[in-house]
C-alpha positions in Angstrom: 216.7 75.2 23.1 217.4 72.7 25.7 218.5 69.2 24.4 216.4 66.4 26.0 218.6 63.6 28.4 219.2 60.6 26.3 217.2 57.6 28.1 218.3 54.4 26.7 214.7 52.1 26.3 214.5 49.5 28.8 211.0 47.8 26.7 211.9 44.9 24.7 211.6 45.4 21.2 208.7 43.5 19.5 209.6 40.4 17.4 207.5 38.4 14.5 206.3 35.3 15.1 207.7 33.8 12.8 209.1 34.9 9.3 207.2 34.2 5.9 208.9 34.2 2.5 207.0 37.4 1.2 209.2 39.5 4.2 211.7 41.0 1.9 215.2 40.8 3.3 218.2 43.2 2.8 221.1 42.4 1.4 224.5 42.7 3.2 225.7 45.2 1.5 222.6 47.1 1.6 222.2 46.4 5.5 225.8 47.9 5.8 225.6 50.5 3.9 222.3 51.5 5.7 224.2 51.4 9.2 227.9 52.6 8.3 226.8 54.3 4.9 226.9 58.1 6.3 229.8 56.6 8.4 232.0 56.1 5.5 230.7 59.4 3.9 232.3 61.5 7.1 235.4 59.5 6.5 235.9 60.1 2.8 234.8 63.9 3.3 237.5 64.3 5.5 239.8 62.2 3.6 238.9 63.7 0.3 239.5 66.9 1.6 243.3 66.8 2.8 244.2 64.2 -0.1 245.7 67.2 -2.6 248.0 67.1 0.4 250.0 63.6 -0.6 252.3 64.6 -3.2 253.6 67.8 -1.0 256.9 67.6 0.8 258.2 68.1 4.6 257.2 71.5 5.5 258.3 73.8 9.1 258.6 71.8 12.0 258.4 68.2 10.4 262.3 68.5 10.9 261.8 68.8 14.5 260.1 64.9 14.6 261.3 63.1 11.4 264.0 64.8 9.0 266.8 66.0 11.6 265.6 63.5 14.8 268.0 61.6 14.9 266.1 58.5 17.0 263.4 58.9 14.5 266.2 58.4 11.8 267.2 54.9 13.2 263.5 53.0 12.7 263.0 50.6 14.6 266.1 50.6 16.6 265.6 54.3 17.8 262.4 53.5 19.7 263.7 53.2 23.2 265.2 56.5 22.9 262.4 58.4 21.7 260.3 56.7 24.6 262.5 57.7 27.0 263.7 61.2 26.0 262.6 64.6 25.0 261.5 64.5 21.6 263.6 67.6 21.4 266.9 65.8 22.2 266.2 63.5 18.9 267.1 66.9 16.8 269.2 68.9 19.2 271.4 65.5 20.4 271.5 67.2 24.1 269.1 68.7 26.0 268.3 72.2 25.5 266.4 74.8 27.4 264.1 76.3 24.6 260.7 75.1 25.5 259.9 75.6 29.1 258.1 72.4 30.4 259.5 69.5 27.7 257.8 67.6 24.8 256.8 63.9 25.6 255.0 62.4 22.7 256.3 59.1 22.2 253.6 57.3 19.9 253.3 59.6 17.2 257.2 59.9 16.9 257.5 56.1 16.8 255.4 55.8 13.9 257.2 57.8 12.2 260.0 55.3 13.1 258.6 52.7 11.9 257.3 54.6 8.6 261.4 55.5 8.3 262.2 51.3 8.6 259.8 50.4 6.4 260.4 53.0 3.3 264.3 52.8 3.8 264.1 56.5 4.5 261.9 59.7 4.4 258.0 59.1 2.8 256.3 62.3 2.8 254.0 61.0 0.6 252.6 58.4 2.4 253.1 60.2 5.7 250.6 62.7 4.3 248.2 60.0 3.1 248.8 59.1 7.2 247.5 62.2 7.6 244.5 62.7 5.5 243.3 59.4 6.9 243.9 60.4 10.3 241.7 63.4 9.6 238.8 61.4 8.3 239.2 59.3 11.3 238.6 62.3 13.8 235.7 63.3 11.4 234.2 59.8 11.4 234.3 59.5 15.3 233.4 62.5 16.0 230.3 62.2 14.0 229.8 59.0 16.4 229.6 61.1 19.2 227.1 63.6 17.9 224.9 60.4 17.1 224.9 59.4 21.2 224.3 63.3 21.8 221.5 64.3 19.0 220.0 60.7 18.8 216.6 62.2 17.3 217.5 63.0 13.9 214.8 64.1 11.1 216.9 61.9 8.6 220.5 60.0 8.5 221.2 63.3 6.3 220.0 65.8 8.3 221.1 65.7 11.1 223.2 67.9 13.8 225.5 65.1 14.0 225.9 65.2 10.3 225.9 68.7 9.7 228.0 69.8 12.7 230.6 66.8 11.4 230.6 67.8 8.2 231.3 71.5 9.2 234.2 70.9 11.3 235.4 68.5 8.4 235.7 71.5 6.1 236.6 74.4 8.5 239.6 76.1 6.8 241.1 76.2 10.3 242.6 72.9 10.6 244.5 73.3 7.7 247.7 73.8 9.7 247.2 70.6 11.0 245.8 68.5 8.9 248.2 69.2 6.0 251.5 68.9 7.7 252.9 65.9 8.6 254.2 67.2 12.2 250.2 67.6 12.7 249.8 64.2 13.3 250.3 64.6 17.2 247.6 66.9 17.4 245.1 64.6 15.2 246.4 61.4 17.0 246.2 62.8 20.6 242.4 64.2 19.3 241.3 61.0 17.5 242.0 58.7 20.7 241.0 61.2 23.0 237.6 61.6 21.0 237.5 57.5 21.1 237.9 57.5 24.8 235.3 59.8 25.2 232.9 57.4 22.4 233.3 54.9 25.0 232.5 56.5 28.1 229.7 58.1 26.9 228.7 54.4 25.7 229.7 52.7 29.3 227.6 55.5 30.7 224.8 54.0 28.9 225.0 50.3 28.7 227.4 49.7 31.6 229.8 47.0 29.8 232.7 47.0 31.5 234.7 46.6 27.8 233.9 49.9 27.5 236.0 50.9 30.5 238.7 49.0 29.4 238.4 51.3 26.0 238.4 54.5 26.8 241.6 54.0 29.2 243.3 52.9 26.7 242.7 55.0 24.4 243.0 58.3 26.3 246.5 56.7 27.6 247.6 56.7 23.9 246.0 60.5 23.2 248.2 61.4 25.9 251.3 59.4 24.7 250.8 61.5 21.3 250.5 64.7 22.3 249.3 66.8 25.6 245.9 68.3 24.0 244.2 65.0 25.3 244.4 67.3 28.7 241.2 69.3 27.3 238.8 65.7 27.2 239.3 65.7 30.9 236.7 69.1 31.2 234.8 68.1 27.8 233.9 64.4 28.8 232.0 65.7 31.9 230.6 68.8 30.5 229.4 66.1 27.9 227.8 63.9 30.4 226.5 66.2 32.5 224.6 68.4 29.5 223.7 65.2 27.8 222.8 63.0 30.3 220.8 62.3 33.8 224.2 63.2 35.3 224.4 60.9 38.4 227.7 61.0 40.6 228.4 57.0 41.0 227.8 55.6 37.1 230.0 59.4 35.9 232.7 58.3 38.6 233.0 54.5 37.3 232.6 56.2 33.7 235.6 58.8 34.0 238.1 56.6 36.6 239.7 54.6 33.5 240.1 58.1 31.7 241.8 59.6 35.4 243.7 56.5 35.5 245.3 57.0 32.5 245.8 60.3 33.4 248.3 59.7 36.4 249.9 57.0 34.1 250.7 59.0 31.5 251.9 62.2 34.1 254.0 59.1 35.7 256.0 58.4 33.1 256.5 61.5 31.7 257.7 63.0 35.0 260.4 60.1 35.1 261.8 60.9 31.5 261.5 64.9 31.7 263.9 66.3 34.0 263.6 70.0 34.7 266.6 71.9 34.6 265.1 74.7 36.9 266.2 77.3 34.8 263.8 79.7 32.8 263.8 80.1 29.3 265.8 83.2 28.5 262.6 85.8 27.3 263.6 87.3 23.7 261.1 88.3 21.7 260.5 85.3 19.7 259.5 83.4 23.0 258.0 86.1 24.7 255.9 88.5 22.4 254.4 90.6 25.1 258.0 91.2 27.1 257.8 95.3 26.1 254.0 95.1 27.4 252.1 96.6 30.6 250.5 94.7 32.4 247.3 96.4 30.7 248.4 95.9 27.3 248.7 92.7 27.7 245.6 91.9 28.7 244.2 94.3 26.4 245.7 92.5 23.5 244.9 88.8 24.6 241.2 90.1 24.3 241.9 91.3 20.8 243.5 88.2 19.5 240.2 86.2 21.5 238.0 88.2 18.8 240.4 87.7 16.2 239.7 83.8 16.7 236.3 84.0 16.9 235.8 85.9 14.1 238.4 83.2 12.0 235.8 80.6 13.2 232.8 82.2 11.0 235.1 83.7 8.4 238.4 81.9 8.0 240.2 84.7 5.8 243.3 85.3 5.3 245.0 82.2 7.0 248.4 81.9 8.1 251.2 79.8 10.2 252.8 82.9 11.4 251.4 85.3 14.4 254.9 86.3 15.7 255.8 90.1 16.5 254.1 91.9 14.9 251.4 89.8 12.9 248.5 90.7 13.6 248.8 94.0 15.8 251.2 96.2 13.5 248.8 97.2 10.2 250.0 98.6 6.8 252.4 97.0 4.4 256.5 97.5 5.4 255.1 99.6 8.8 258.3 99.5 11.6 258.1 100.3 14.9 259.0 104.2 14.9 256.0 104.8 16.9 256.7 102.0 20.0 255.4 98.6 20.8 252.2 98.0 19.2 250.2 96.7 21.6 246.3 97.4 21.8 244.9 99.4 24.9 241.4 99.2 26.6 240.3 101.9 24.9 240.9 100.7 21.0 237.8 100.0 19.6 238.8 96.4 18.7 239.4 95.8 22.0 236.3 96.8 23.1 234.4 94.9 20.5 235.9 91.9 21.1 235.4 92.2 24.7 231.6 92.5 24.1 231.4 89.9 22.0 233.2 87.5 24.5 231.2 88.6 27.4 227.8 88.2 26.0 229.0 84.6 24.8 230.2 84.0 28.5 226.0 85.2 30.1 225.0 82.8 27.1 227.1 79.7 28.4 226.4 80.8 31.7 222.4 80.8 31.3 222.3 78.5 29.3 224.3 75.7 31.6 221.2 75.9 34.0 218.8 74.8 31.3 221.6 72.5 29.8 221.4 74.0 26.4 223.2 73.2 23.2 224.5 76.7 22.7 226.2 76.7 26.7 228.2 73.9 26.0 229.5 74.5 22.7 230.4 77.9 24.3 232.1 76.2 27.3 234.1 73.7 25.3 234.8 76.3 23.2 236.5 78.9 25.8 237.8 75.8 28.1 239.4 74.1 25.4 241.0 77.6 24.0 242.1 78.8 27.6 245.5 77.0 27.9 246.4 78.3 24.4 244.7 81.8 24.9 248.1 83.7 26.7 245.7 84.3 29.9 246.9 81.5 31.9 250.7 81.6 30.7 252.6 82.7 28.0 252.4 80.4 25.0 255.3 82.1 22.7 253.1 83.8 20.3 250.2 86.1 20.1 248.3 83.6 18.8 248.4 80.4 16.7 245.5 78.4 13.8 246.1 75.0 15.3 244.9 75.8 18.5 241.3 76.2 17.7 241.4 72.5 16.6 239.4 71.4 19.7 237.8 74.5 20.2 236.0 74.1 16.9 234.2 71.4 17.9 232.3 73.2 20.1 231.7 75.9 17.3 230.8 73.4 14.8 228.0 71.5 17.1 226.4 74.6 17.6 226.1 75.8 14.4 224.9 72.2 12.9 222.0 72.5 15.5 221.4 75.9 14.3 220.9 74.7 11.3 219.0 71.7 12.0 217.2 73.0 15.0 216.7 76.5 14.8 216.7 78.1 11.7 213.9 76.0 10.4 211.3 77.8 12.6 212.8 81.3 10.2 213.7 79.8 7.1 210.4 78.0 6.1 211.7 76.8 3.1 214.2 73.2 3.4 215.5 74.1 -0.2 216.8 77.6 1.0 217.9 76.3 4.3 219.8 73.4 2.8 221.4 75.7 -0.2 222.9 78.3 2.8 224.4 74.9 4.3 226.1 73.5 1.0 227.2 77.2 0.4 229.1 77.3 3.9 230.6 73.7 3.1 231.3 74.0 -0.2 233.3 77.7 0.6 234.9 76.5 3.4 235.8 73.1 1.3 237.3 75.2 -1.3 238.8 77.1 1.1 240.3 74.5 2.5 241.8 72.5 -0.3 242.9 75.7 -1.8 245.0 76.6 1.2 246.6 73.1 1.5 248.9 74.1 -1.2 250.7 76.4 1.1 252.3 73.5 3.2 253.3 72.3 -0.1 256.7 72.7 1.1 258.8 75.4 3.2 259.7 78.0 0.2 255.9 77.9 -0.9 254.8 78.4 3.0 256.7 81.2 3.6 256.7 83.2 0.6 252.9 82.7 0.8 252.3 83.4 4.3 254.7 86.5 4.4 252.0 87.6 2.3 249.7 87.6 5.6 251.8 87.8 8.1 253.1 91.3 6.3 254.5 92.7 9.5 255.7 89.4 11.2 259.8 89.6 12.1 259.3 85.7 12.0 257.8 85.6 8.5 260.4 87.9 6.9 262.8 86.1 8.2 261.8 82.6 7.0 260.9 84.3 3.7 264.5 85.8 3.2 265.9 82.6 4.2 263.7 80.5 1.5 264.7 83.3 -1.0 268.5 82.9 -0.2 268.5 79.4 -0.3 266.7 79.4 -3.5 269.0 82.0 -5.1 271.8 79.6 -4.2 270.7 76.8 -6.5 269.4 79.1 -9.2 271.4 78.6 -12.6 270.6 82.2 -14.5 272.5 85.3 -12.9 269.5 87.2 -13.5 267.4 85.4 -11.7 269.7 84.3 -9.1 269.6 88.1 -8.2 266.8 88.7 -8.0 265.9 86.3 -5.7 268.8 87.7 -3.8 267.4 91.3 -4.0 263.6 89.7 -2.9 265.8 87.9 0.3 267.3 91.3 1.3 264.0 93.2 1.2 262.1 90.4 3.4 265.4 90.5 5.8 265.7 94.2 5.9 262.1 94.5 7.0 262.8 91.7 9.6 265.1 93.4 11.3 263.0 96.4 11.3 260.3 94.9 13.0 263.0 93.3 15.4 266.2 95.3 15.5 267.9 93.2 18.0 266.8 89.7 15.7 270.2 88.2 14.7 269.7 85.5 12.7 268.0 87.8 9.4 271.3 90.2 10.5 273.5 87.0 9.7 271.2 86.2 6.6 272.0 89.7 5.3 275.3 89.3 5.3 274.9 85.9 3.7 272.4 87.6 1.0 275.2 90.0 -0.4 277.9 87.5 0.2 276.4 85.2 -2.5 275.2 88.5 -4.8 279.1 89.9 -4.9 278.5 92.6 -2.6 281.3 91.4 0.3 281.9 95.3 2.0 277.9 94.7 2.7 278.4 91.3 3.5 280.8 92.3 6.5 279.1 95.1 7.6 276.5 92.7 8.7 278.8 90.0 10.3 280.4 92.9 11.8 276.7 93.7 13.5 275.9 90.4 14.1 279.2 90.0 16.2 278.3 93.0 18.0 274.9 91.6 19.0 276.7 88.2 20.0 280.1 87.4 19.5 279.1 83.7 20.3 276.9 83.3 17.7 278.6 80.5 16.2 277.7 81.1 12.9 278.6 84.4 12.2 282.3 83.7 13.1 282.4 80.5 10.5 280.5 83.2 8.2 283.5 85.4 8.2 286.1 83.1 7.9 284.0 82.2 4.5 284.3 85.5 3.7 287.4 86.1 4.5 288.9 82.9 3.1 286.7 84.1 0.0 288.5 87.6 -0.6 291.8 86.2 0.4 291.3 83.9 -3.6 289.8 87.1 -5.2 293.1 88.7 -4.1 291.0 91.5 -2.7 293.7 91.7 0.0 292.8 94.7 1.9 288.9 93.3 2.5 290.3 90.2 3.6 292.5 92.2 6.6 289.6 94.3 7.6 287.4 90.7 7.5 290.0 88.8 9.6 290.9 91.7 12.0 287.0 92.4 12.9 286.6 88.6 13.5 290.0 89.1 15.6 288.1 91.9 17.6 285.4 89.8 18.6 286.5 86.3 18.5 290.4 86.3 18.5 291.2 82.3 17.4 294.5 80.6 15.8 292.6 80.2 12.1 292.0 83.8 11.9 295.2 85.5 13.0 297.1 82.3 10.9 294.8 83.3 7.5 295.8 87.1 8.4 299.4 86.7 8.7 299.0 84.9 5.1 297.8 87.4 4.1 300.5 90.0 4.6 303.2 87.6 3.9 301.2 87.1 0.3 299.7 89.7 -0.9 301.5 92.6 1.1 304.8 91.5 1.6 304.7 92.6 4.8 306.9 89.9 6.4 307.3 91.9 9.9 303.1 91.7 10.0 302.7 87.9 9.1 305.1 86.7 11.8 303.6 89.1 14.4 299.9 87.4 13.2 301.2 83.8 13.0 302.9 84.0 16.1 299.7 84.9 17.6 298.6 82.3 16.1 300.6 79.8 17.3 300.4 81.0 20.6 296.6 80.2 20.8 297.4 76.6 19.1 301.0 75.3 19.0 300.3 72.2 17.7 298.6 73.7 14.2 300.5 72.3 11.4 298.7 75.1 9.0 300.3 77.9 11.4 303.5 75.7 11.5 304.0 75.8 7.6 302.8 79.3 7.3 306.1 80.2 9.8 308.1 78.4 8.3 307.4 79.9 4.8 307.3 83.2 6.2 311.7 82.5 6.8 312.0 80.9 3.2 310.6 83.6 1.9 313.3 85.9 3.7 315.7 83.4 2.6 316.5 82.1 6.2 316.2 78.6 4.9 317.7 76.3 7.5 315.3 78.3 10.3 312.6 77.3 8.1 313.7 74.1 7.2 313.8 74.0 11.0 310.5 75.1 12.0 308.9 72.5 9.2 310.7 69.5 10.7 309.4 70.5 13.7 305.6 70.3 12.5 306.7 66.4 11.7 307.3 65.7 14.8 303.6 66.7 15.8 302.2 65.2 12.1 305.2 62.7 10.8 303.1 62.0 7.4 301.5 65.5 7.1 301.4 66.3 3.3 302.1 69.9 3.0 304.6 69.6 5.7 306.5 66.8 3.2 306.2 69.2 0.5 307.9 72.3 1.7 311.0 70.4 3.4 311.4 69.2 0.1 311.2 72.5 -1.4 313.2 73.9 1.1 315.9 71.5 0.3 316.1 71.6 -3.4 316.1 75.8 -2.3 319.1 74.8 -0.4 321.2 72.6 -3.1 320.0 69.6 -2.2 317.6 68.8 -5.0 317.5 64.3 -4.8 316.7 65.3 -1.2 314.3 67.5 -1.8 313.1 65.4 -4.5 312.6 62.5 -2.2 310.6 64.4 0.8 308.0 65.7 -2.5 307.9 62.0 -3.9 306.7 61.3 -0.2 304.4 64.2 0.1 302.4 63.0 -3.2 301.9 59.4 -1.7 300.7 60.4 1.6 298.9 63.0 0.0 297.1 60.4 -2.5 296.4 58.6 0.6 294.3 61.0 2.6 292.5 61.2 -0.9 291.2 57.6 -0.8 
């Protein structure tokens, strides 16, 4: 059905006379509930909706912008560097070539800032109450819009700018966003970008040059939050030209403030992010479809399309995580014995979804001539999905919730004017037609609030969406990780192992969805370190250093474990431990910690002075190598080479503690016990010292 222009009326409205007492006059509460009434509703629906969300913690990526950035950390005083950097620099403290293109979203990240100066600290509380409002913010203007776009309404109540409000207010979909505190770039880039377009659509109309002013404004600071406000620069003209007697000079003094703001934003991003030139390095995480044909790529892009669209009517199960190989691998604990599974042209999904997409393309396509309803929620739906869609570039995943944000909105619109507009002329009776409408709401409501309590915090995330995402290497991993920590801080040995045992089932699966993934190999190793099991805990280090022997944290993982068994007296662990880390990563802790470990526990003298030397060859200046020398002669009984070898760490550390200690020992060894007695005095004091 083809919406009518909207012609503003240029007849002056009739006025009384004069006014008599018997004219009954409003009150001012009634006259602004009357005009803001259903405003206010939106708001508090939206609000209402997300507000479970206030007591939860920092969940995922919030680290990335608040917890572990460190400009965000400093208030107030760390807002010139997150204006003028990489908000990945604030948690990385260099640049780092991760995400190809940079991240400049400077306004969102200095509220936070100022949140952080305000509460002394980290408020995830009140950064979720942020949130919620934020959302019923988008909801209310939005439903603003709709107004200038559906202006003939049967009732303030029923409406399609009510109903198609109200139904992107509850869609399950923005769950991601709305209930994470990170989300607030999205929802702040969305909100202004959505004001900007209020007010162009208004200038359009009444031609006050505030309005200008307005929207320039306020799509500069939807850009300044995050890049989505990119999409309004397609939707805003679509709008106008669907909605309106589309006429060339009033759309180009309409849309200049919103291009303006545009270049000003693209300005000042280009001056703060600098391009390294180099690509990211593709691994599977960044690049899902790296083992894919050209065919099979394109083939499962299509899938995924239907995948969305059907989450738009039927927003079941929900998840965070669409990494390799959620949602293309089915079957609980399925591995990849059978190759890559990517979908082909010829799988029946594939074809389905095609289908479906094409016929909605000849709809939109149609339907633009006659300026219908259903072609522009179609075209805002596809052009505002296309960037994130994998068809134009890689985006890192197969697919991801939080980008059908905007893209909803075009879902949404149409299916409130299906309910206001079409359906009535099947469903005869209002009581029917509005009971299927408070069913959809009140599902997806429910739906909504009761997936909030996922982002509750990271363990209740992942071990929820793991659930889901069955088959993700990504969710397994984050899964194990969450179990591991949480083992860690468990009291009861019972149930510290199991959670262990739960941690090693999610990891082991991880890696056989992704057999060259080395960070759930590392947390393997770390699983049956901390349950007891240390051979197990090396043969994973041992992997992991085969993978990358510059994974920093596998080599600091088997010094642990090394400096572990070396306590336990499990001496012939510890020599396997420190000569694997040897074969990888030769360094002057490792071959001093193996020397003292012949000289100790084998008595091997002839082995610890070949590994100390070694040692001490990498690092002469090491006073831990130095002493372990030197006791290496004392316990041969060459006391004045020792004593030598000790004096000569003073001259490197004069006030170093252990090196104190063992002259003195050395000299009581050597008859000289007041001597002796004087250098261990000395070695307390300094030793109390480095204590304070």
């Amino acid at each position: 059905m083809k919406q009518k222009p909207h012609k503003k009326s240029k007849a002056k409205a009739e006025e009384p006379e004069f006014e008599t007492t018997s004219t009954p006059q409003a009150e001012p509460k009634q006259e602004f509930l009357q005009k803001w009434g259903v405003h206010l509703a939106m708001f508090f629906f939206g609000f209402l909706l997300y507000a479970n969300t206030i007591p939860f913690e920092y969940a995922l990526d919030d680290k990335l912008y608040i917890t572990h950035n460190q400009f965000t950390k400093q208030g107030i005083d760390g807002i010139p560097d997150l204006v003028s950097n990489d908000l990945l620099i604030g948690f990385y403290g260099k640049e780092k070539n991760l995400l190809e293109g940079g991240r400049y979203r400077p306004l969102a990240l200095i509220t936070w800032a100022i949140e952080y100066q305000l509460f002394d600290g980290e408020s995830p509380g009140f950064s979720h109450f942020v949130s919620a409002s934020l959302y019923g913010l988008i909801c209310l203007v939005l439903y603003s819009i709709l107004l200038l776009l559906f202006p003939q309404q049967k009732s303030r109540w029923w409406s399609v700018a009510l109903v198609g409000a109200a139904l992107f207010a509850a869609h399950p979909l923005h769950t991601e966003i709305a209930a994470t505190v990170k989300g607030r770039v999205e929802m702040m880039s969305v909100l202004f970008s959505l004001v900007s377009m209020y007010y162009v659509i208004r200038y359009y109309d009444e031609k006050k040059a505030k309005y200008l002013a307005f929207s320039g404004l306020a799509f500069f600071a939807g850009f300044m939050s995050k890049e989505d406000a990119i999409n309004f620069i397609g939707i805003i003209p679509l709008t106008l030209f669907f909605f309106r007697d589309f006429r060339i000079k009033d759309f180009a003094i309409a849309f200049s403030p919103v291009i303006l703001a545009t270049v000003a934003y693209m300005a000042i991003r280009m001056s703060v992010i600098q391009s390294s030139g180099e690509a990211v390095a593709p691994e599977l995480m960044n690049a899902p479809f790296m083992h894919a044909t050209g065919g099979e790529r394109l083939a499962t892009i299509m899938f995924t399309w239907g995948m969305y669209i059907k989450l738009m009517f039927f927003p079941h199960p929900l998840t965070h995580d669409y990494y390799p190989w959620h949602p293309l691998l089915k079957g609980e604990g399925a591995t990849l014995d059978g190759g890559y599974p990517y979908f082909n042209w010829g799988d029946m999904e594939v074809i389905l979804s095609a289908v479906v997409v094409l016929s909605l393309v000849v709809i939109a396509v149609i339907g633009a001539l006659k300026k219908n309803v259903y072609s522009w929620g179609i075209l805002v739906f596809f052009g505002s999905f296309l960037l994130y869609s994998n068809l134009v570039f890689d985006i890192g995943t197969f697919m991801n919730e939080r980008f059908m944000f905007i893209p909803s909105i075009g879902f949404c619109v149409i299916a409130g004017y299906a309910f206001v507009e079409v359906l009535p002329k099947y469903i005869k009776s209002e009581q029917v037609l509005k009971g299927l409408l408070m069913a959809v709401l009140l599902g997806y409501s429910a739906k909504t609030i009761s997936r909030n309590y996922a982002w509750e915090n990271d363990h209740s995330l992942t071990t929820t969406d793991v659930k889901t995402s069955v088959n993700s290497a990504k969710a397994n991993l984050v899964a194990g990780g969450s179990f591991v920590d949480m083992a860690t801080e468990a009291k009861n040995p019972q149930e510290r192992q199991r959670l262990l045992n739960q941690a090693i089932k999610h990891l082991k699966h991880s890696r056989e969805l992704y057999p060259g993934y080395i960070e759930p190999t590392l947390l393997l190793g770390n699983a049956y370190y901390n349950s007891g099991d240390w051979p197990m805990a090396l043969a994973y280090y041992d992997l992991c250093m085969q993978m990358n022997p510059n994974y920093v944290y596998t080599e600091k993982n088997m010094t642990m474990l090394g400096d572990t068994l070396t306590r336990a007296g499990n001496a012939d662990l510890a020599i396997k431990t420190y000569e694997t880390l040897i074969k990888y990563k030769p360094s002057a802790k490792a071959y001093g910690e193996l020397g003292g470990v012949y000289g100790r526990y084998k008595q091997d003298l002839t082995k610890a002075e070949e590994y100390v030397r070694k040692a001490l060859e990498l690092e002469p200046n090491n006073t831990d190598v130095i002493i372990k020398l030197g006791t290496i002669h004392a316990m041969r009984g060459q006391m004045q080479q020792a004593l030598e070898i000790f004096e000569s760490g003073l001259a490197i550390d004069p006030d170093n503690p252990g090196l104190l200690k063992n002259i003195g020992i050395t000299y009581h060894n050597m008859g000289q016990p007041e001597k002796g007695k004087a250098f261990i005095d000395r070695a307390a004091q300094e030793d109390a010292k480095r204590k304070k």
